[in-house]
C-alpha positions, 0 to 999 in steps of 0.5 A: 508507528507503521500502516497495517493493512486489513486486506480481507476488508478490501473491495479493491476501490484503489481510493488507497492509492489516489489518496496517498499521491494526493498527500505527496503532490496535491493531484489525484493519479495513483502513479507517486503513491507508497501504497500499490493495490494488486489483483490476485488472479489465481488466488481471486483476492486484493492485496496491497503493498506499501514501500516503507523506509526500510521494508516494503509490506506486502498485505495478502489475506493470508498474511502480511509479509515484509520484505527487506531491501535485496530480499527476493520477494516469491512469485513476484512479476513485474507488475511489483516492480514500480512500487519500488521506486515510490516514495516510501510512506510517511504516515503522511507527515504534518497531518493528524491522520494519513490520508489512506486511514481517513479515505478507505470506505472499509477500514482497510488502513489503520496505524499500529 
């Protein structure tokens, strides 16, 4: 099972992040969190990505893309930096729902 991310959904409230750092260590700050929310400026959208085991996810509007370890990711600045020395996502291991799914006010999160 891995997180989908439904970014035309998304309002851009980062409750995503603060939710997911919760699950890893009981504080709302969005700093340790797997999800990492974005502006698009040029393209006027929200994105997300999510550092997976493996992979990291890259949800656009206009499609998800996931890119692999040593993988250079296209048009990347340096603000997707830091989501690669995140924790990856555990689907927030011992609860029945992760904390992103059960958080999001749009229905951004699900799990596929």
């Amino acid at each position: 099972m891995e997180l989908k991310v439904d970014t035309l959904k998304c309002t851009g409230c980062k409750i995503c992040e603060f939710a997911c750092n919760y699950h890893y260590d009981g504080t709302s700050s969005p700093i340790g969190s797997s999800i990492m929310f974005y502006r698009e400026e040029k393209k006027n959208y929200y994105g997300a990505m999510v550092k997976r085991e493996k992979s990291l996810l890259l949800a656009r509007p206009e499609g998800p893309e996931v890119v692999k370890p040593g993988q250079q990711i296209e048009g990347a600045s340096a603000s997707s930096k830091p989501i690669l020395l995140r924790v990856a996502c555990d689907l927030c291991e011992g609860e029945d729902t992760p904390f992103c799914v059960k958080s999001c006010p749009q229905d951004v999160f699900s799990i596929e």
